[in-house]
C-alpha positions in Angstrom: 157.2 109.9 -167.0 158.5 106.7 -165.3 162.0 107.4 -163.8 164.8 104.7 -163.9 166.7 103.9 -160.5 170.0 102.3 -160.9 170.9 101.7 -157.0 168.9 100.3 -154.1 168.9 103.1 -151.8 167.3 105.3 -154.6 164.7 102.4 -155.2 163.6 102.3 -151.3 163.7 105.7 -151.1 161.1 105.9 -154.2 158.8 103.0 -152.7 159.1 104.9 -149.2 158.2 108.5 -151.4 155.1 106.4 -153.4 154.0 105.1 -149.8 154.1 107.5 -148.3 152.0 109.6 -150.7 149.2 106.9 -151.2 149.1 107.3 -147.0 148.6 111.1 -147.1 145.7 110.6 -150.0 144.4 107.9 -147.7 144.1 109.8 -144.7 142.6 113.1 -146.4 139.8 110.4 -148.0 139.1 109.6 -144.6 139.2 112.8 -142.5 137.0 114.9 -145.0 133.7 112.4 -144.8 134.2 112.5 -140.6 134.3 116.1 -140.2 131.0 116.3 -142.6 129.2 113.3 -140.3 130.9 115.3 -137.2 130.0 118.5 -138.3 126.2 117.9 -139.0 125.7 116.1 -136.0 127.9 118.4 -133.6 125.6 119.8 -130.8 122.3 118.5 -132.5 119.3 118.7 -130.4 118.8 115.4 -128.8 114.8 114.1 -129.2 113.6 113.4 -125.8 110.0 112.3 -124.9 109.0 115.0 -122.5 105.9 113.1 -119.7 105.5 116.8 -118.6 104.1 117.9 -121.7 99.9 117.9 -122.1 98.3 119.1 -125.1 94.6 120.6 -125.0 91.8 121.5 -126.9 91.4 125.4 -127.5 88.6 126.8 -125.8 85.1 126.2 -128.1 83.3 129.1 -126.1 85.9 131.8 -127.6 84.6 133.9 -130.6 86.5 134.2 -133.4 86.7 137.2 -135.1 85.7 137.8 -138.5 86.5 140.2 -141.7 83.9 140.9 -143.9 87.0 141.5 -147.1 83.9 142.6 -149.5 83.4 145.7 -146.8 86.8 146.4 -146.8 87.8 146.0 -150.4 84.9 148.5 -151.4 86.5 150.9 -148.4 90.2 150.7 -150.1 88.9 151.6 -153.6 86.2 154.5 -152.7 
């Protein structure tokens, strides 16, 4: 409902009121999608290329050891 000001006063003070309101809205638009990009990226693990770090082969003369399942199947069931 539209209200009717008759005086100048009441007229600033509902421009100031409107103004004021679209400000608040503005500001809570704003601060809501910087706390999500601040939030997700707050103490996040920073990638660094590491020249320490060597990466080998696994030994080929270790045995690996082995599970015959058809041994232990029949085993569970007996």
């Amino acid at each position: 409902m539209k209200t009717i000001i008759s005086n100048k006063s009441g007229a600033a003070l509902e421009i100031a009121n409107n103004v004021s309101y679209s400000f608040k809205v503005l500001m809570i638009g704003l601060f809501i999608p910087f706390m999500f990009a601040f939030g997700i990226s707050y103490k996040m693990p920073k990638a660094k290329a590491e020249s320490g770090v060597s990466i080998s082969q696994p030994n080929s003369t270790q045995q690996q050891n082995t599970v015959d399942l058809g041994k232990v199947i029949t085993e569970k069931n007996s």
